[in-house]
N, C-alpha and C positions, 0 to 999 in steps of 0.2 A: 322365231317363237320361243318364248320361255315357258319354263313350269321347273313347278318345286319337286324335291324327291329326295329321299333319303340315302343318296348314294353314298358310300364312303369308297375313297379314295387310296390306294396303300402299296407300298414297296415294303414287299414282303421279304424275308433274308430266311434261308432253311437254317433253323438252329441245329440241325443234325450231322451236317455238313461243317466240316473246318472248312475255313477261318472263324464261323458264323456261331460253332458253337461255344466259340468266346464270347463273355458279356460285354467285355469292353472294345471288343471290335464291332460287335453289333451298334454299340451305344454311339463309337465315332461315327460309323455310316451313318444310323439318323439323327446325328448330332447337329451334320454337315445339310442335312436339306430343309431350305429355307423354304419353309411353307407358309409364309407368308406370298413369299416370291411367286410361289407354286397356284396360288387361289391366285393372285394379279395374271400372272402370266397367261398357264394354261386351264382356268378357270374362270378365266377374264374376270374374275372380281364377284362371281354371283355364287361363290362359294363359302363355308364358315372355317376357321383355324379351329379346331376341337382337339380332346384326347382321343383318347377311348370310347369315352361316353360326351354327350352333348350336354351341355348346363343345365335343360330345360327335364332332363333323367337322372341327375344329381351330378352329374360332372362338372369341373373346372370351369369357368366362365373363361369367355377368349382372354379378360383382361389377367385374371389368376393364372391360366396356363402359360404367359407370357414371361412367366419369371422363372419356366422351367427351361435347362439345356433343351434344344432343339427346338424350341418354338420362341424365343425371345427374335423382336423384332429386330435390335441391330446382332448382326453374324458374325460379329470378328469375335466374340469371346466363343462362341461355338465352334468355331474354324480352326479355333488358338488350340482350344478343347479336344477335339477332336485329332488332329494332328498329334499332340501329347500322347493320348491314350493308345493309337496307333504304334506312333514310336517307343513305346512302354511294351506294347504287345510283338516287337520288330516285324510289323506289318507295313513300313513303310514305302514300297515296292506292289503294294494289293492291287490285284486284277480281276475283275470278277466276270462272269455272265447276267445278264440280265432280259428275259424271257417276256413275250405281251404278246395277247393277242391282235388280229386284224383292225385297221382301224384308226382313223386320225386321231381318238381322244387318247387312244392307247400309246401311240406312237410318240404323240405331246408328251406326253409323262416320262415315257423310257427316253426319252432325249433330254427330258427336264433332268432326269437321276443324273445321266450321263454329265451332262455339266456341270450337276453340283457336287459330283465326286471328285472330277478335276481339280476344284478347289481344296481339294485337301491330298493329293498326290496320288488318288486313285485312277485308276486307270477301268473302265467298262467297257464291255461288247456288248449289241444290241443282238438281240436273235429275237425275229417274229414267226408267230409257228400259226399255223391252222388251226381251229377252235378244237378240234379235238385232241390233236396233239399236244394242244396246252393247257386242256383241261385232264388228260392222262399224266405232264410232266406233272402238273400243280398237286393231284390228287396223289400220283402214288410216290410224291417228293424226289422227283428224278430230275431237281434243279436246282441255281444255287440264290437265284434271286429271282420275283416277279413282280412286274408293277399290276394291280388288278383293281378290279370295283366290285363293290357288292352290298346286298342290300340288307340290312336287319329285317327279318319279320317273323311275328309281331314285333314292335318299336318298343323295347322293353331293354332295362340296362343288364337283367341275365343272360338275353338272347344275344346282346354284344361280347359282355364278359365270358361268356361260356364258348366261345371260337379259339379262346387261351388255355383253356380245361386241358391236363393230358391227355383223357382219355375220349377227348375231343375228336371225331370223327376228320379225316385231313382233306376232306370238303370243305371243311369249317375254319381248321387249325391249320391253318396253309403257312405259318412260321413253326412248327413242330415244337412247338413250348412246351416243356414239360419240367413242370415247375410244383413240387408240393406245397410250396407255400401258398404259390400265385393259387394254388386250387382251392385251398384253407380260405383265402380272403375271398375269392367268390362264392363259397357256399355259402358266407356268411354272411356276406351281403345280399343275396337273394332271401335267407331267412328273415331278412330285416323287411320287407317287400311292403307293411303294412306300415310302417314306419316310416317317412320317407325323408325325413333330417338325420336321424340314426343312421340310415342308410345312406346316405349322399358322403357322411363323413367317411363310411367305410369303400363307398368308389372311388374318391378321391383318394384314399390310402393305396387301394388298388392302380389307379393311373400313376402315382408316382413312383409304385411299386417297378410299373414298365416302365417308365423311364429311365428310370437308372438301373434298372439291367437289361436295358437294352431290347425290350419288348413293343417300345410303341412304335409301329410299322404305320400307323395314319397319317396321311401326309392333309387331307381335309375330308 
């Protein structure tokens, strides 16, 4: 049985925590996952490639996000990419943890990360923890990676955008962003809320604001 639902999808990396609190090792990690691969694979295909925000809340259409690092359909320029910026940061040697709850969709994913960090000379440990103890690591940032799901609501591009906010509750802000800027571009776009082509221009600003430093943790 199928049904629709707005789950979003995400390997989350703690900004707070070295390696992670580097931009440009953030940016190789999801440079390196082919979320294309990721919706066939372990979403068997009933999934959508998005940013941040979905096209239909002023975000990037799948066909426009496709020309950005980490979501282009062929992966050698991302891989190539990636590997670079690594070896610029001499991370080339990275090992990381990577945390999930119970559960085969969880499980699919943190083995999905796990393979597609190999292709870039990373190295992953999987660790599965009990719901509460991975809802204690996630919440009081006592880890260095998580693959998790979660739901917008209400389905509103503030209520997505505002889980990047600093002073974002770390319920919400589960990559510990703290970004003055990235906060500047979301108030601003929510002020726009009545507007909603003004507005689209200013999420899109915002989504490619994460990507190139290394904030978009959505895999779909």
């Amino acid at each position: 049985i199928q049904h629709l639902n707005e789950n979003y999808e995400f390997l989350s990396l703690n900004a707070e925590v070295a390696p992670f609190n580097n931009a440009n090792v953030r940016k190789a990690l999801y440079m390196a996952m082919d979320r294309n691969a990721f919706n066939g694979l372990v979403l068997t295909g009933t999934g959508q490639v998005v940013g941040a925000v979905p096209p239909d809340l002023g975000g990037y259409s799948a066909e426009e996000i496709s020309r950005f690092p980490g979501f282009r359909k062929d992966k050698a320029q991302d891989i190539e990419e990636a590997k670079k910026l690594l070896a610029q940061e001499k991370m080339t040697a990275l090992s990381f943890n990577v945390i999930f709850r119970p559960g085969a969709g969880y499980r699919d994913t943190a083995v999905f990360v796990q393979d597609q960090m190999s292709k870039i000379g990373v190295k992953v440990e999987l660790k599965t923890m009990d719901d509460a103890t991975f809802l204690d690591a996630l919440f009081n940032r006592k880890f260095q990676a998580a693959v998790m799901r979660q739901v917008p609501f209400p389905r509103d591009a503030s209520v997505i955008l505002e889980s990047y906010l600093s002073n974002a509750d770390p319920a919400e802000n589960t990559t510990a962003t703290k970004d003055p800027k990235l906060d500047e571009m979301i108030h601003r776009q929510a002020a726009l809320a009545l507007d909603f082509a003004a507005r689209s221009k200013v999420i899109k600003e915002v989504q490619e604001y994460l990507i190139n430093n290394g904030y978009s943790n959505v895999l779909a």
